[in-house]
C-alpha positions as CSV (number, residue, x, y, z in Angstrom):
1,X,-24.2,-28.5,21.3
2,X,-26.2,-31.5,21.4
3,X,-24.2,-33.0,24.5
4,X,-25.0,-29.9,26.6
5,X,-28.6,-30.6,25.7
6,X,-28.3,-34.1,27.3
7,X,-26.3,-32.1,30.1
8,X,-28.9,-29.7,30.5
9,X,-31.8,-32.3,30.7
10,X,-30.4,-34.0,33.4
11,X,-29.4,-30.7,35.2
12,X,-33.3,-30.0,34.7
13,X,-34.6,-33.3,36.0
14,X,-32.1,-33.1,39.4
15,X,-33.4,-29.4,39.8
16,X,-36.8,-31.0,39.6
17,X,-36.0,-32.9,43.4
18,X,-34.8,-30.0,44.4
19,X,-38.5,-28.1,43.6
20,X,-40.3,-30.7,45.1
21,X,-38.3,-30.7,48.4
22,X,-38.3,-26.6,48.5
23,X,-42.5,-27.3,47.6
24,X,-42.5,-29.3,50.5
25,X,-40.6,-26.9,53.0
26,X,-42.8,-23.9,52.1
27,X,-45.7,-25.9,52.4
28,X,-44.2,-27.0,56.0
29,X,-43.6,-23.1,57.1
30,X,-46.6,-21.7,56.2
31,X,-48.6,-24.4,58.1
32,X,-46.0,-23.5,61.2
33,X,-46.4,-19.6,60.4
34,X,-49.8,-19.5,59.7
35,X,-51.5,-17.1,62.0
36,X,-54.9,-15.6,62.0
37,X,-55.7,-12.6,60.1
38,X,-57.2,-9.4,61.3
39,X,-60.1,-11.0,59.9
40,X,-58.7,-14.2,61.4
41,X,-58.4,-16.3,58.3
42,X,-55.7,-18.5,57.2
43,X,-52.8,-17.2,54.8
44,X,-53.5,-18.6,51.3
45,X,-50.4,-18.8,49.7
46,X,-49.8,-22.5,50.1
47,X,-51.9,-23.5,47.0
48,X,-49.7,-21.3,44.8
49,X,-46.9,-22.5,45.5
50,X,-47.7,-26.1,45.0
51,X,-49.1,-25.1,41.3
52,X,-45.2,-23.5,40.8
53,X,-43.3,-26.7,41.8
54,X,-45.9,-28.8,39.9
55,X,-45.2,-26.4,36.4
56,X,-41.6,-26.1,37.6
57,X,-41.3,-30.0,37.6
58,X,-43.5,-30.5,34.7
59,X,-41.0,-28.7,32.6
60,X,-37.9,-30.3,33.9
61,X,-39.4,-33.7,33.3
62,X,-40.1,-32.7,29.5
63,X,-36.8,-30.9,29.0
64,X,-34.9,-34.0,30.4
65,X,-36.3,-36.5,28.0
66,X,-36.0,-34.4,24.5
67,X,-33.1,-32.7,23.0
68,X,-33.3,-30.5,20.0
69,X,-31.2,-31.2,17.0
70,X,-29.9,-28.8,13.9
71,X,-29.3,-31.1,11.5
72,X,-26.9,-30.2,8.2
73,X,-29.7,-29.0,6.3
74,X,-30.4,-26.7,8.9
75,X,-33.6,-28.3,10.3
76,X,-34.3,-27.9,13.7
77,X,-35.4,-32.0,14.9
78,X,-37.1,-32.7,18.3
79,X,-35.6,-36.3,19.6
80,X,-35.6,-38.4,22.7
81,X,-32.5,-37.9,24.7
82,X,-31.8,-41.6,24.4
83,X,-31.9,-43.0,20.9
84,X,-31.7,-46.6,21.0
85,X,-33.5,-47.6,17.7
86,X,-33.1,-45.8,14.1
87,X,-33.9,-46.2,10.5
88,X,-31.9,-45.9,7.4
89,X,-33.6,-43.7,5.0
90,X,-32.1,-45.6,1.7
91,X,-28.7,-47.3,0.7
92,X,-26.0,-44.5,1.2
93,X,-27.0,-44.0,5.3
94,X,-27.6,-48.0,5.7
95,X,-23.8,-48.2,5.0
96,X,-22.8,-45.5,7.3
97,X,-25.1,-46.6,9.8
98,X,-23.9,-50.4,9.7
99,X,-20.3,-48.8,10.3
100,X,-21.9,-46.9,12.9
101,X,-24.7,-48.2,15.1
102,X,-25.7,-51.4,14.2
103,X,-27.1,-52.4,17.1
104,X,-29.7,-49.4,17.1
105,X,-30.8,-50.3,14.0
106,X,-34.2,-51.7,13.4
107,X,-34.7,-52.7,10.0
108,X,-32.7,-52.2,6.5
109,X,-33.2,-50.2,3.6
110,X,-31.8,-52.9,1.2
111,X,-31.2,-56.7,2.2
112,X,-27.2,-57.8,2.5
113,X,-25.4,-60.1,-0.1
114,X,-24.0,-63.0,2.1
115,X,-20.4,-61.4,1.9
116,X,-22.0,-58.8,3.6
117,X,-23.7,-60.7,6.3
118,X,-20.4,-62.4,6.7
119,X,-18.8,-59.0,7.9
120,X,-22.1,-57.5,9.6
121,X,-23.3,-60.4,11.8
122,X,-26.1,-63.1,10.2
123,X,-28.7,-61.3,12.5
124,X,-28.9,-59.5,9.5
125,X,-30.6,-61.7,7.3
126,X,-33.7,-61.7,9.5
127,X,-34.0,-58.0,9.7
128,X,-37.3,-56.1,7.7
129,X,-35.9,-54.5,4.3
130,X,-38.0,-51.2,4.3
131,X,-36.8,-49.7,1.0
132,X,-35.3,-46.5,0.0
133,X,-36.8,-42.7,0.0
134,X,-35.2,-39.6,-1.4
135,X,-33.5,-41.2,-3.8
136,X,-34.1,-42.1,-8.0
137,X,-37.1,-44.0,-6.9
138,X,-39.3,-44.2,-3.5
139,X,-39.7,-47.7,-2.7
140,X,-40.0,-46.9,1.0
141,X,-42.0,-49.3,2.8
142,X,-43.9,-46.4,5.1
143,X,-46.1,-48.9,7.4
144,X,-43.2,-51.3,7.6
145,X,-41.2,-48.6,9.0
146,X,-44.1,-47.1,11.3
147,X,-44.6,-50.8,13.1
148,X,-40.5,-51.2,13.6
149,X,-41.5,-47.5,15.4
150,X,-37.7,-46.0,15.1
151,X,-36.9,-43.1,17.3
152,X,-35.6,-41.9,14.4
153,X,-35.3,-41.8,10.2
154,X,-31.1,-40.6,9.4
155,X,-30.3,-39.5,6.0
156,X,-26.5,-39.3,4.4
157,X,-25.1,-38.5,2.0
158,X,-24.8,-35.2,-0.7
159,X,-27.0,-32.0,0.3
160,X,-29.6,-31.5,-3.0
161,X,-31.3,-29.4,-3.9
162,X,-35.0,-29.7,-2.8
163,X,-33.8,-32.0,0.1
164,X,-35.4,-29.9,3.2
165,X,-38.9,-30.0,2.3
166,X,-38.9,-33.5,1.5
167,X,-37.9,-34.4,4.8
168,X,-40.1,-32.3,6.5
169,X,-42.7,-33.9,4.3
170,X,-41.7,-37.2,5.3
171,X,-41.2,-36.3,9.1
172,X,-44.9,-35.1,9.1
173,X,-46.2,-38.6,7.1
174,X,-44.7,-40.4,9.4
175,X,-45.0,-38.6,12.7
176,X,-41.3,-39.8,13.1
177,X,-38.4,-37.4,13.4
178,X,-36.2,-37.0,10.1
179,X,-32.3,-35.8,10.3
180,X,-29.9,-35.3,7.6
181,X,-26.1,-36.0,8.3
182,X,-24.0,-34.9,5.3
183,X,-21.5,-37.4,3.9
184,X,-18.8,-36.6,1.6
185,X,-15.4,-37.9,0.8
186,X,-13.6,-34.7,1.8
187,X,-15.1,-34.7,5.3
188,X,-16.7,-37.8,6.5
189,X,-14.9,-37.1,10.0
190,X,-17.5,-34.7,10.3
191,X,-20.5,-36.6,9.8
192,X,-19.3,-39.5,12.4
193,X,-18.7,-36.8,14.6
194,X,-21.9,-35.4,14.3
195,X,-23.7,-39.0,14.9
196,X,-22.1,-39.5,18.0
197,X,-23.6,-36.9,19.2
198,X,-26.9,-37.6,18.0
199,X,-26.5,-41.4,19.0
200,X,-25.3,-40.4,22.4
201,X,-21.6,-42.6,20.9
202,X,-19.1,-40.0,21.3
203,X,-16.0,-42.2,21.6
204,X,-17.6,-44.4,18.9
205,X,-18.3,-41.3,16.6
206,X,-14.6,-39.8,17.8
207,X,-12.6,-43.0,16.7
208,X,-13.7,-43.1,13.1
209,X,-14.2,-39.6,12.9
210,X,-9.8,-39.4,13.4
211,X,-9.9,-42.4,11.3
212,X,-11.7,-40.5,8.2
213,X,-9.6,-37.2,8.7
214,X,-6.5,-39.0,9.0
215,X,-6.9,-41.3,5.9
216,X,-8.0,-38.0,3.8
217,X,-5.4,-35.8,5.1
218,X,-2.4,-38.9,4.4
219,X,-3.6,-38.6,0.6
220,X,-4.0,-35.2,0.3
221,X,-0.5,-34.5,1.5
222,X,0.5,-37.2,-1.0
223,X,-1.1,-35.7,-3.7
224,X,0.2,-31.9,-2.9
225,X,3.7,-33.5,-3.7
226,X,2.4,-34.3,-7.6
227,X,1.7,-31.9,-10.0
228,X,-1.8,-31.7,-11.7
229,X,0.0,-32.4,-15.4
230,X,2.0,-35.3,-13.8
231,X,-1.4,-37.6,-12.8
232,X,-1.8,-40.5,-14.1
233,X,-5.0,-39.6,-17.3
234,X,-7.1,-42.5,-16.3
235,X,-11.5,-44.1,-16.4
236,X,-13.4,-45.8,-14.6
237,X,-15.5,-48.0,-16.6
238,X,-18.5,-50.2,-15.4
239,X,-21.7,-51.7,-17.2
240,X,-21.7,-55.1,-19.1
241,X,-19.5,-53.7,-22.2
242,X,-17.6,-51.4,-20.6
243,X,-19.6,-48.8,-22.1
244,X,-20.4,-46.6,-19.2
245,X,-17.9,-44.2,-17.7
246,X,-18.0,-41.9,-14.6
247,X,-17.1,-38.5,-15.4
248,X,-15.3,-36.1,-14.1
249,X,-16.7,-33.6,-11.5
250,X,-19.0,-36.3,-10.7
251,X,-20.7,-36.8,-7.3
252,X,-19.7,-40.5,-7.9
253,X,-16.6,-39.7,-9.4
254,X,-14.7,-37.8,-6.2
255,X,-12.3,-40.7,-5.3
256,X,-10.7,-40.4,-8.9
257,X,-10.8,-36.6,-9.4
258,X,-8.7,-35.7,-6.3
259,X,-5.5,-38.0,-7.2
260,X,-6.0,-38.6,-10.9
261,X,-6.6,-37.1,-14.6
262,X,-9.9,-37.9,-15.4
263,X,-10.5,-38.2,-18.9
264,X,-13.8,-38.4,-19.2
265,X,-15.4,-35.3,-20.1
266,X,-18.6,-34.7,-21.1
267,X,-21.0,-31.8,-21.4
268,X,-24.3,-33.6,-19.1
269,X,-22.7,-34.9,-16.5
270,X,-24.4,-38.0,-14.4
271,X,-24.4,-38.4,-11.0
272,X,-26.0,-42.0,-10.8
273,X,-24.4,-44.7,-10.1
274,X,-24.3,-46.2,-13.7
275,X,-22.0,-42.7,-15.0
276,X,-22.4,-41.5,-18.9
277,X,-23.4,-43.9,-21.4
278,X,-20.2,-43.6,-23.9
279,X,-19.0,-45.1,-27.5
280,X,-15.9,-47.2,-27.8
281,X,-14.6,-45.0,-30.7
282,X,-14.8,-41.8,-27.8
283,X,-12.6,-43.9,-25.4
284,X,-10.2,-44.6,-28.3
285,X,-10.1,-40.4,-28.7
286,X,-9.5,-40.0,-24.8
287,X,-7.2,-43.3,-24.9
288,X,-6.6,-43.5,-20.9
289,X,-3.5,-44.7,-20.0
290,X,-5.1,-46.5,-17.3
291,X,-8.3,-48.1,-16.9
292,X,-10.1,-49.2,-13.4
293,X,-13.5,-51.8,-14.2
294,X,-16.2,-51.8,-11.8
295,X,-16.9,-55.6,-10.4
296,X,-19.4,-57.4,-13.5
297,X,-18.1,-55.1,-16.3
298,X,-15.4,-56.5,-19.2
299,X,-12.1,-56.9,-17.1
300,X,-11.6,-60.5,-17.4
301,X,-12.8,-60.7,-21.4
302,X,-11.4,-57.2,-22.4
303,X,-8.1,-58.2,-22.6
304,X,-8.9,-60.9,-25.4
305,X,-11.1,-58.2,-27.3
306,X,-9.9,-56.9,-30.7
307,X,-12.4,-54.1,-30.3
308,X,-10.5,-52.6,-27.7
309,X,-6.7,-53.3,-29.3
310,X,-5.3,-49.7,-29.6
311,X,-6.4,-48.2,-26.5
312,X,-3.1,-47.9,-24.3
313,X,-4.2,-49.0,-21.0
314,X,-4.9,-52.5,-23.1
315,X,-2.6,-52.7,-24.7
316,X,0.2,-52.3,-22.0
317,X,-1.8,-54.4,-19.2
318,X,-2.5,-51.8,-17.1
319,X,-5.9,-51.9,-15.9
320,X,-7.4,-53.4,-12.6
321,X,-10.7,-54.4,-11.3
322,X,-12.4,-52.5,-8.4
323,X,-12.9,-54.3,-5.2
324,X,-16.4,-54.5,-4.4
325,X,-16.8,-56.2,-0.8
326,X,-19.0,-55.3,1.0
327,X,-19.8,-52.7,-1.4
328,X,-17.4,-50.8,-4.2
329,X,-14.7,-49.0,-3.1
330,X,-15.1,-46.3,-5.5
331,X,-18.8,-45.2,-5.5
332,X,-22.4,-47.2,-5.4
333,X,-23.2,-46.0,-3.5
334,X,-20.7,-43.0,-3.1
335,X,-20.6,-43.1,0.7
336,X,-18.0,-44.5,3.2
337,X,-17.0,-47.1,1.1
338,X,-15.4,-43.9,-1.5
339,X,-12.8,-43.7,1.9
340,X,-11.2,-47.4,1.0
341,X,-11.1,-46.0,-2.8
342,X,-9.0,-43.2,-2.1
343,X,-6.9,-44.9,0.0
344,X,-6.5,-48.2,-2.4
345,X,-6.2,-45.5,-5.8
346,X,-3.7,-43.3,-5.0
347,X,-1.3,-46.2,-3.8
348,X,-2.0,-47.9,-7.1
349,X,-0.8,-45.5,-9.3
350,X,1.8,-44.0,-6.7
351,X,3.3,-46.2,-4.9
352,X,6.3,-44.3,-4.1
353,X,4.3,-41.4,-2.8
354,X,3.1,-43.7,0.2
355,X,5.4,-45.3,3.3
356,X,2.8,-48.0,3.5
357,X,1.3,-50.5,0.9
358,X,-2.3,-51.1,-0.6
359,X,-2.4,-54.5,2.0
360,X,-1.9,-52.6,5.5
361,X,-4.5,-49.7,4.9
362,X,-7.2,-52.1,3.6
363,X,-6.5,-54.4,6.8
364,X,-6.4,-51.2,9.0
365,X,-9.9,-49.7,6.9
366,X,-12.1,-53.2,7.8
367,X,-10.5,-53.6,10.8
368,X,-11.8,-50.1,12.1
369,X,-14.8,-48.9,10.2
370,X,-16.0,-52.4,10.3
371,X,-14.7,-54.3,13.2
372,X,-13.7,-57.3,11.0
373,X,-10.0,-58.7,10.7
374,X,-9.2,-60.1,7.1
375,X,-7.5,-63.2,7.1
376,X,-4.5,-63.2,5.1
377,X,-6.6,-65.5,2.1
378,X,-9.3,-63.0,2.2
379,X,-7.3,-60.1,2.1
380,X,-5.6,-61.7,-1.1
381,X,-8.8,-62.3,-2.5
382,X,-10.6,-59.3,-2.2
383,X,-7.2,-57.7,-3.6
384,X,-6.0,-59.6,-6.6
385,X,-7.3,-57.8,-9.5
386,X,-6.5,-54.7,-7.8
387,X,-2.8,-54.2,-7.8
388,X,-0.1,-54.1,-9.7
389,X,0.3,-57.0,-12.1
């Protein structure tokens, strides 16, 4: 839709020439026709027809320099035709955006960890960091963002509820055009597809887009093939003592509910970042039989820790620490970086389900969502705590 706006724009500003030139002809014949009246006065239709070409043109010019955008909130957006410069709204559409269009981007909503910068280009560092909107807390730098004057504001991620009038209240702050893209594991293809065609990047949009719908639809095949009382029953585990969990059915906790047994159940489930707060004794009762750690939690002490002798994952070795470069393949935020998770997971505790290996999808993932080539020592790195011991 959007690309036969575009199409239309132009269509409108080459019909514009054509106005002007037929303005020009009938203002050519009547002079030649012209002849006296009975009252023998000139013929005064000359001045209309200039006022017609001039609205005609006026029109075209406007149509070919807007388009009009339904975003996936339903919001109807007016935008330039060419977007060249854009704002993430917070942390979740920075990611996708860096995958995206960096180049178009004119500022940051959080500043990059030097791993990061070593993947996304040192420009980086020099960037403004505007802050987040729309999420836990508003830290959005409003007159930072107005003077970097992006064409436009782009927020990803999950649909909530209330999320429509906050961005039309944001729109109208700023006087700067807000769009929602949603995100979500089971259909990211669909949200690069969608900013191609807002960014006017169709064969950028188009390649990850195949990318995304292929990696999803390679695990979900995989996953048809084992039955739901044959997954492994398995946490996720973050915070400094290990003490936090994601649950299942949470927005954060997609990657593991689609290939694994979640055993954390609760009855208020979190969708932040830092999951339930939990009690040692109520992992003991769901006793996992494997455990992942989120990067900065307990996997290289809990091991050694009597407190958690007894649990089964412990006890038989078999947990593993969650790669977190450039961000956490599993959630936080739960955006692109949820894509590496499921395919890393799933080949983890399957590895017969899978004609290829844990290495050659995480080289083929950086390699295309974000043009970087692992070397083979970085690769090992960013890998170590994560397979099979």
């Amino acid at each position: 839709m959007l690309r036969t706006l575009r199409n239309k724009g132009r269509a409108l500003a080459s019909a514009t020439a054509t106005l002007a030139l037929a303005g020009c002809l009938a203002f050519a014949l009547a002079g030649c026709s012209s002849s006296d009246g009975a009252d023998g006065s000139d013929a005064p239709a000359t001045p209309a027809v200039e006022q017609k070409v001039d609205a005609d043109a006026e029109a075209a010019a406007d149509a070919a320099g807007t388009i009009t955008f339904t975003d996936d909130l339903g919001r109807t957006v007016e935008l330039p035709a060419q977007i060249d410069k854009i704002c993430p709204s917070g942390f979740t559409a920075q990611q996708v955006l860096l995958t995206m269009a960096p180049d178009k981007m004119v500022g940051l909503a959080q500043e990059l960890t030097d791993d990061q910068l070593k993947i996304f280009g040192e420009k980086f560092a020099d960037y403004p960091v505007f802050g987040a909107v729309l999420g836990a807390t508003d830290s959005l730098n409003r007159e930072a963002v107005a003077a970097a004057a992006p064409q436009v504001i782009i927020d990803t991620g999950e649909a909530k509820e209330g999320a429509e009038e906050d961005l039309n209240a944001l729109q109208e702050q700023l006087g700067i055009p807000v769009v929602f893209i949603e995100a979500k594991l089971s259909d990211y293809g669909a949200a690069y597809a969608r900013l191609g065609e807002l960014l006017g990047m169709e064969d950028r949009g188009n390649e990850l887009s195949a990318y995304c719908d292929d990696a999803y639809k390679t695990v979900e095949t995989a996953m048809a093939g084992i039955p739901e009382d044959q997954r492994v029953r398995m946490a996720y585990l973050l915070g400094d003592n290990g003490l936090n969990a994601i649950a299942k059915t949470s927005f954060q906790g997609a990657v593991m509910d689609m290939v694994a047994d979640n055993v954390v159940v609760v009855d208020d489930v979190s969708g932040k970042g830092n999951g339930n707060e939990v009690s040692l004794e109520q992992i003991a009762l769901w006793n996992p039989d494997l455990i992942i750690f989120q990067t900065g939690s307990i996997y290289d002490t809990v091991g050694d820790d009597p407190a958690w002798a007894g649990i089964a994952a412990i006890d038989n070795d078999n947990y593993y620490q969650v790669p977190n470069d450039p961000w956490c393949w599993m959630n936080n935020p739960p955006a692109v970086n949820q894509l590496m998770g499921l395919q890393w997971l799933p080949r983890l505790l399957y590895p017969d389900a899978f004609d290829d290996s844990i290495e050659d999808v995480t080289r083929a993932y950086y390699s295309t969502i974000y043009h970087y080539a692992l070397t083979d020592e970085e690769l090992n790195d960013l890998i170590k705590d994560a397979v099979r011991k």
